[in-house]
C-alpha positions in Angstrom: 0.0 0.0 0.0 1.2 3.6 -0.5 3.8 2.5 -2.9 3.6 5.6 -5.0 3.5 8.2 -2.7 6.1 6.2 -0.3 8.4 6.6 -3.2 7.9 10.5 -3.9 8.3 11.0 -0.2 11.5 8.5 0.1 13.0 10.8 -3.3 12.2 14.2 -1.6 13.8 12.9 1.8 16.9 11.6 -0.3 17.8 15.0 -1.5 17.1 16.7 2.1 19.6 14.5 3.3 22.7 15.7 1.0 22.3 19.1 2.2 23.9 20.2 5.5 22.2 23.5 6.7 19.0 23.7 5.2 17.8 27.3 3.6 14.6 28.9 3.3 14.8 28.0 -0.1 15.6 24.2 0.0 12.6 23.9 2.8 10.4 25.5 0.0 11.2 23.0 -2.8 11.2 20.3 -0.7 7.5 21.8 0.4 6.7 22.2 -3.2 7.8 18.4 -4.0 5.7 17.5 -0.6 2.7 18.6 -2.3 2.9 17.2 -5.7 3.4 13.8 -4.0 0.4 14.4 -1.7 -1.8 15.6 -4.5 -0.3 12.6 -6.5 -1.7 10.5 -4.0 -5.4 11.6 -4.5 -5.2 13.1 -0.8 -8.0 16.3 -0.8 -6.7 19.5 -1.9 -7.4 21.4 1.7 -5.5 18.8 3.1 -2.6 18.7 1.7 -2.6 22.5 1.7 -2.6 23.1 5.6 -0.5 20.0 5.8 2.0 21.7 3.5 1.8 24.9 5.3 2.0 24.0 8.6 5.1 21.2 7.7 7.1 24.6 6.4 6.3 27.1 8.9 7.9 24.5 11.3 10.8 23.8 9.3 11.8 27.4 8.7 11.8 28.0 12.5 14.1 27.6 15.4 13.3 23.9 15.6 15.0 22.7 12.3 17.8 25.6 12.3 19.0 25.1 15.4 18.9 20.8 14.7 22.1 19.1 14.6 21.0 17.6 11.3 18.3 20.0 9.8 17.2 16.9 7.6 16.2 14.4 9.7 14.3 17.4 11.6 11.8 18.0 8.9 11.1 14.5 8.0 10.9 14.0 12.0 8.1 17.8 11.4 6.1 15.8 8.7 5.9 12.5 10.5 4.7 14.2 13.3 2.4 16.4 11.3 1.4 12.9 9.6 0.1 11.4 12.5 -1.8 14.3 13.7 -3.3 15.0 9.9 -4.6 11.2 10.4 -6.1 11.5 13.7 -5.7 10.1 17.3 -6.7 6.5 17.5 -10.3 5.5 18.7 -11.4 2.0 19.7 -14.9 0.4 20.0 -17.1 2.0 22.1 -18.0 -1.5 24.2 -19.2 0.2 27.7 -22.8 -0.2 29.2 -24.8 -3.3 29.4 -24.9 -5.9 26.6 -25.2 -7.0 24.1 -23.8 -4.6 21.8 -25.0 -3.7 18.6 -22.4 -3.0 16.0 -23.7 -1.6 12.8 -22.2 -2.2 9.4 -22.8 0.5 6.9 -21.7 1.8 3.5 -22.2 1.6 -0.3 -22.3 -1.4 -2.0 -18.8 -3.3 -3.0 -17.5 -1.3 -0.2 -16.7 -5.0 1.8 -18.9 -4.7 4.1 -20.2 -8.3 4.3 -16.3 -9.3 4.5 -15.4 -6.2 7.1 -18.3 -8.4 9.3 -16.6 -11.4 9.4 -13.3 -9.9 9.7 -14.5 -8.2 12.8 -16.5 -11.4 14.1 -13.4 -13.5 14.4 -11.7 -10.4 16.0 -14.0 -10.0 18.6 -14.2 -13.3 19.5 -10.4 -13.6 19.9 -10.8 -10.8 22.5 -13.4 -13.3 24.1 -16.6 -12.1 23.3 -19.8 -14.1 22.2 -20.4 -12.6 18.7 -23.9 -13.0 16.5 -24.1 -12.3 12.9 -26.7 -10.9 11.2 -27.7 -10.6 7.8 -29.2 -7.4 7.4 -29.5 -7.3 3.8 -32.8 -8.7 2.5 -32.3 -7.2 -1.1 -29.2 -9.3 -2.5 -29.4 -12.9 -1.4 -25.5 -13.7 -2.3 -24.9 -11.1 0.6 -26.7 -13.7 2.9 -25.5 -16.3 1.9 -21.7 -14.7 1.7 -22.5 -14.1 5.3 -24.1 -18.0 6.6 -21.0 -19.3 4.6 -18.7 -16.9 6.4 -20.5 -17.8 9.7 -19.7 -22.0 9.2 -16.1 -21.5 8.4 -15.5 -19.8 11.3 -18.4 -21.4 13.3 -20.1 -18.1 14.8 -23.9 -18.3 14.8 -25.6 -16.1 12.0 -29.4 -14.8 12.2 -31.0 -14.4 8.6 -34.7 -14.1 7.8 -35.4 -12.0 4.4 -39.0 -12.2 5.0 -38.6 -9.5 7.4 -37.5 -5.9 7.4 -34.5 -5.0 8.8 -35.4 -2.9 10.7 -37.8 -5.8 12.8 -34.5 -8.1 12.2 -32.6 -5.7 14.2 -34.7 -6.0 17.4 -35.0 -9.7 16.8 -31.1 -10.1 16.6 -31.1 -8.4 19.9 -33.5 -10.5 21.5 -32.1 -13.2 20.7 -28.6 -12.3 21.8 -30.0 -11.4 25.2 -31.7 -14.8 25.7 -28.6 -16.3 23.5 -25.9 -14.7 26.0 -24.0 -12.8 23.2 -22.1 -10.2 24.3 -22.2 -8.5 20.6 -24.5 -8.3 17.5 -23.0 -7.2 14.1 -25.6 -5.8 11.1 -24.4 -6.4 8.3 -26.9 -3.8 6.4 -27.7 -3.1 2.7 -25.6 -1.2 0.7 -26.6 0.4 -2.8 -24.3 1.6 -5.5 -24.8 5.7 -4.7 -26.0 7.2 -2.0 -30.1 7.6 -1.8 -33.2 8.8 0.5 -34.1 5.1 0.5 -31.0 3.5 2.0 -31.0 6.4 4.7 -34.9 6.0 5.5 -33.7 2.3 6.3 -30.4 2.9 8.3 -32.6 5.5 10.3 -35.4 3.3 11.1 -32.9 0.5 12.3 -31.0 3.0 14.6 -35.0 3.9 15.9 -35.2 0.6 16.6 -32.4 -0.6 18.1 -29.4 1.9 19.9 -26.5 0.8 18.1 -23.5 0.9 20.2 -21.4 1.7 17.3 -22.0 2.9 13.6 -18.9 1.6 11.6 -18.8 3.0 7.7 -17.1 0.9 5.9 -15.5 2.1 2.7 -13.7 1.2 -0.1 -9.7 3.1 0.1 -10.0 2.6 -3.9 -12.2 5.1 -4.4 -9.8 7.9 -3.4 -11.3 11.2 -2.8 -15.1 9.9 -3.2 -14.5 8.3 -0.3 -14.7 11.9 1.4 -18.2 12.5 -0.2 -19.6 8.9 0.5 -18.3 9.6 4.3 -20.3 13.1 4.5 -23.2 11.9 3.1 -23.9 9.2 5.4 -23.1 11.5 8.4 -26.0 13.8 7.5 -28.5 10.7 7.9 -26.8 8.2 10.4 -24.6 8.7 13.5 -21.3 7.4 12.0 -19.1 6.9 15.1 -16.1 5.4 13.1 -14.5 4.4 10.2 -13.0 1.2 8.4 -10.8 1.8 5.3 -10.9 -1.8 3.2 -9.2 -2.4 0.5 -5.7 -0.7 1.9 -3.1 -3.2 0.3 -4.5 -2.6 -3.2 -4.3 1.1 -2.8 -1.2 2.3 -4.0 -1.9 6.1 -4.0 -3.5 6.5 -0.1 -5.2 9.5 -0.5 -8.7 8.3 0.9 -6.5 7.2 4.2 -5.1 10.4 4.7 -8.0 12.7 3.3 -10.8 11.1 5.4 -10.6 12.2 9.4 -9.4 15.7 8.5 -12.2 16.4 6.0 -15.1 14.3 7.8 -13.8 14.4 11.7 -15.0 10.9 12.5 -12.0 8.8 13.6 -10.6 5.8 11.7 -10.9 2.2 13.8 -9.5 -0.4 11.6 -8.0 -1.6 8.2 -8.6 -4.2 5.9 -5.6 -5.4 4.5 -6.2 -8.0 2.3 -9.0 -11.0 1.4 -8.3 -13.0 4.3 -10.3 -13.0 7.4 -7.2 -12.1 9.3 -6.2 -9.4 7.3 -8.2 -6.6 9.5 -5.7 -4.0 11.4 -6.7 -2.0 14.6 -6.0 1.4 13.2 -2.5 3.4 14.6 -1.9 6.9 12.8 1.8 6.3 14.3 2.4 3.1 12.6 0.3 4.2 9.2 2.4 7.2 8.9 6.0 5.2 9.4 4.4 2.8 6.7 3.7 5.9 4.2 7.5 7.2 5.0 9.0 4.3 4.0 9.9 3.5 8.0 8.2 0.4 7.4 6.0 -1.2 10.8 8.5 -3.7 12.7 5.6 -3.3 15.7 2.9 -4.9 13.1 5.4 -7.8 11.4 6.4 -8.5 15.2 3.0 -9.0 15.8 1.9 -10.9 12.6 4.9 -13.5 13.8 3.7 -13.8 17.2 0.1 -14.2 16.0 0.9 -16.9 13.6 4.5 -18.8 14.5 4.7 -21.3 17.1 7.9 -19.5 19.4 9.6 -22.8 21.2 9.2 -24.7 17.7 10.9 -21.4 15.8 13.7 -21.7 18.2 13.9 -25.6 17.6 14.6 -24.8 14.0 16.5 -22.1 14.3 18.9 -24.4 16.6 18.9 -26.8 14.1 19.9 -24.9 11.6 23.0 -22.7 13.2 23.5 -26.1 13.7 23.8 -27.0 9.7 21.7 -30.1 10.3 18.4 -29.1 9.1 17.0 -30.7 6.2 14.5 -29.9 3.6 11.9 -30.8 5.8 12.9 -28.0 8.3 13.1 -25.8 5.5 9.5 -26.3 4.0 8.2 -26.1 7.5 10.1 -22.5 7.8 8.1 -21.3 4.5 5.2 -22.5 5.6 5.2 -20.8 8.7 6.3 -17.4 6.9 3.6 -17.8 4.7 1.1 -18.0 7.0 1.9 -15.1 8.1 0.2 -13.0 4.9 1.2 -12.1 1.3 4.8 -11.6 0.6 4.3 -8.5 -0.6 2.7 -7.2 2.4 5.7 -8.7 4.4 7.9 -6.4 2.9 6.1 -3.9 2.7 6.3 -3.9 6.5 10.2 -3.8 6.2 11.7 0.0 6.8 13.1 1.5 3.3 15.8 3.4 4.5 18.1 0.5 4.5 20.0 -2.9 4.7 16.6 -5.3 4.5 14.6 -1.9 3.3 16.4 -1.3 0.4 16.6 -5.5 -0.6 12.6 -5.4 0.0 12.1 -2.5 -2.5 14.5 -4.6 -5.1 12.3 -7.5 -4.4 8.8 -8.2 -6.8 6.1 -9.5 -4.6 4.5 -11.4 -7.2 7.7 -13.5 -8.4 8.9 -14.1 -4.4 5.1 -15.5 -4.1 6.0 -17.4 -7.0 9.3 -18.9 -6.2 7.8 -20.0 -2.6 5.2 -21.7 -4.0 7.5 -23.5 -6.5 10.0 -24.2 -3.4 6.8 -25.8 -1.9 5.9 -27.9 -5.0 9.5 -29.3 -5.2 10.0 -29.9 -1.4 6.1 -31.8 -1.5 7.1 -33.6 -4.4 10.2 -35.6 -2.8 10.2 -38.6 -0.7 10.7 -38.5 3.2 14.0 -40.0 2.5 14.7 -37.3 0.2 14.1 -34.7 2.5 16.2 -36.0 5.1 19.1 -36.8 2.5 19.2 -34.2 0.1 22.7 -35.3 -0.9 21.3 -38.8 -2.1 19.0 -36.9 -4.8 20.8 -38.3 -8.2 19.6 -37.4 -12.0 17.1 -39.8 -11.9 15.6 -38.8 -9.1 15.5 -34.8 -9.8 13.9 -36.1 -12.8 11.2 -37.5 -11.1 10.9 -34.7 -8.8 10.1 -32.2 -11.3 8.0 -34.3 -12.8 5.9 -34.7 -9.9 6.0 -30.5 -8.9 5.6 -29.5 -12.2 8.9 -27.7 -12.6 12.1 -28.1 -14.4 15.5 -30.3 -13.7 17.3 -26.9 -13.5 14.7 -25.8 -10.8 15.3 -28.6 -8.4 19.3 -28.3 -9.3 18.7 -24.2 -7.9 16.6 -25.5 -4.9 19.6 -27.8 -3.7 22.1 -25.8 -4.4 20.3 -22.6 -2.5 19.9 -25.2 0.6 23.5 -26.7 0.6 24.5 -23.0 0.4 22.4 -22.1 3.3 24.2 -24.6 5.4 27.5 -23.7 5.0 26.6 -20.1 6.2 25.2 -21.5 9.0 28.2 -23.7 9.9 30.3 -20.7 9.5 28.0 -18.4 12.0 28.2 -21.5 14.6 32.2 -21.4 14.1 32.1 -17.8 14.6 30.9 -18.1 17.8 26.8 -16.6 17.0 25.2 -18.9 19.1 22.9 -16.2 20.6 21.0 -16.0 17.4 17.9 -18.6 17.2 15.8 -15.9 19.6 16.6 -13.7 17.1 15.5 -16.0 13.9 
């Protein structure tokens, strides 16, 4: 996400940096770069503007000429002026007796339906008793989308289209009172522009039943639209947050950066990706080191921890500082980073300033995707003896191994030469006397 603009801003920052004392001047083309990027990025015209203004009056000031290294002060001015420009983080609004009624709104294609299941499973990791309900009587794939969503991930879902939604509303909430849920989500109707139907319906469900919280969920694609859709919908219904979706496909990030300082309604979570796990608790601090190319070591420590087993990590990493690990090990270690979400999001997570920064912007997403999946196929296709004696592997063999993975001779030859390779380094770290290093792997 925010590849584009991440980019400009990294190229701006570049040239700061070979200057020593920074003139009025140099702040003002640096400013005038800022702002191309920003507009670049589909981020609303007033909002870049006092962004822009307020970024140079601080830069031209005391606080930068007076900086040991004038440069790293102004990137350190428009971080900070980042972060505020994207708000101060708000969470759910869970206080007062239950259950809670969390309504989904926004138009349709937003994600919505998705965004609901995405928050579902979250909630229920945080241990609470959620109930979906499908609120959209008007498009039976949404209902179904939403039972189907419910059985993967076995939470309860309430669906009956021969009532309005408004009466399935204060159903859904009798029924989580008697059921012992401690939250309700609404997944409601969307349509494909905003209209005095859709509102009359939104209103009438918030008559009938006090949501807790009104979540908007819009689509980050849409750029600058997203502004309008988010105004409109606060002139009918309470909106008490927001949730971007669609974040990883967005490569400009205007919508992100436009929304809280147009509309004033805070920002509570990102959708990442397609995957049910791929929903972030919104942090303007961690956003803004993502858009800065600072990369987010907080959220790919926490994507590890949510999805790696620690004491078996630290097995294999052992074994192979060790040099005896075997292909096995070594499928089981992509497996586990794979779990963790899309390559390309990985390194997106990785700072850009340096070392692993600068190898994760030489790096195309797509073909590392590729190649693990082929490492996969190989590995898969090989007997357990293989595995565990790589050196026995003869022509005949890699024959039959690409056969079976769908690859070439040359592929498999790569493969094991990459993993004998691999070993010797980590013989040579033991020797050196690294033996402090599995935590760190």
């Amino acid at each position: 996400m925010f590849e584009n603009l991440t980019e400009r801003l990294t190229t701006v920052f570049d040239e700061l940096r070979r200057r020593g004392k920074l003139s009025e001047a140099d702040v003002d083309v640096a400013m005038r770069d800022v702002r191309l990027a920003l507009l670049e990025a589909d981020v609303h015209y007033g909002v870049v503007k006092d962004f822009v203004a307020r970024v140079r009056e601080r830069s031209i000031g005391h606080e930068v000429s007076r900086a040991l290294n004038p440069a790293q002060q102004v990137i350190k001015i428009v971080n900070e002026e980042l972060v505020a420009t994207l708000g101060e983080p708000d969470r759910l609004n869970l206080s007062g007796p239950k259950p809670h009624m969390i309504m989904l709104v926004g138009l349709q294609g937003s994600g919505k339906t998705t965004m609901a299941g995405k928050l579902a499973k979250k909630l229920r990791a945080e241990g609470e008793r959620v109930l979906l309900v499908a609120a959209d009587p008007y498009r039976p794939a949404a209902v179904e989308q939403l039972q189907t969503l419910g059985e993967r991930m076995k939470i309860d879902v309430l669906a009956d289209t021969s009532i309005s939604p408004p009466e399935l509303a204060a159903r859904a909430q009798t029924k989580a009172k008697q059921g012992g849920y401690g939250i309700f989500i609404l997944d409601t109707a969307g349509r494909s522009q905003l209209d005095g139907e859709l509102m009359n319906e939104l209103q009438a469900i918030t008559a009938k039943v006090e949501p807790a919280e009104v979540l908007l969920v819009v689509d980050s694609m849409i750029g600058q639209e997203s502004v309008n859709v988010a105004q409109g919908f606060r002139q009918s219904v309470p909106i008490s947050g927001l949730v971007l979706t669609k974040i990883d496909g967005d490569a400009r990030g205007g919508a992100a950066i436009s929304i809280r300082s147009v509309t004033g309604v805070p920002i509570k979570f990102l959708g990442t990706g397609e995957g049910l796990d791929a929903l972030e608790t919104f942090d303007p601090n961690r956003l803004a080191s993502r858009i800065l190319g600072m990369g987010d070591m907080i959220g790919l420590i926490e994507k590890a921890e949510a999805n790696l087993d620690a004491k078996t990590a630290e097995k294999q990493a052992e074994k192979m500082l060790s040099g005896d690990f075997t292909l096995e090990d070594f499928a089981d270690q992509l497996r586990q980073v794979r779990s963790m979400g899309p390559i390309g999001q990985l390194l997106g997570m990785l700072p850009g300033g340096g070392g692993m920064g600068k190898l994760a912007q030489q790096v195309d997403p797509q073909e590392a995707e590729k190649s693990l999946v082929m490492v996969e196929a190989i590995i898969s296709s090989m007997t357990p003896y293989e595995r565990q004696n790589p050196k026995r592997i003869n022509a005949g063999r890699k024959r039959r191994i690409a056969g079976g993975s769908g690859t070439e001779v040359q592929d498999v030859n790569r493969l094991l030469r990459q993993f004998r390779d691999m070993q010797t380094m980590f013989k040579r770290l033991k020797k050196s006397g690294m033996r402090g290093m599995p935590r760190m792997f």
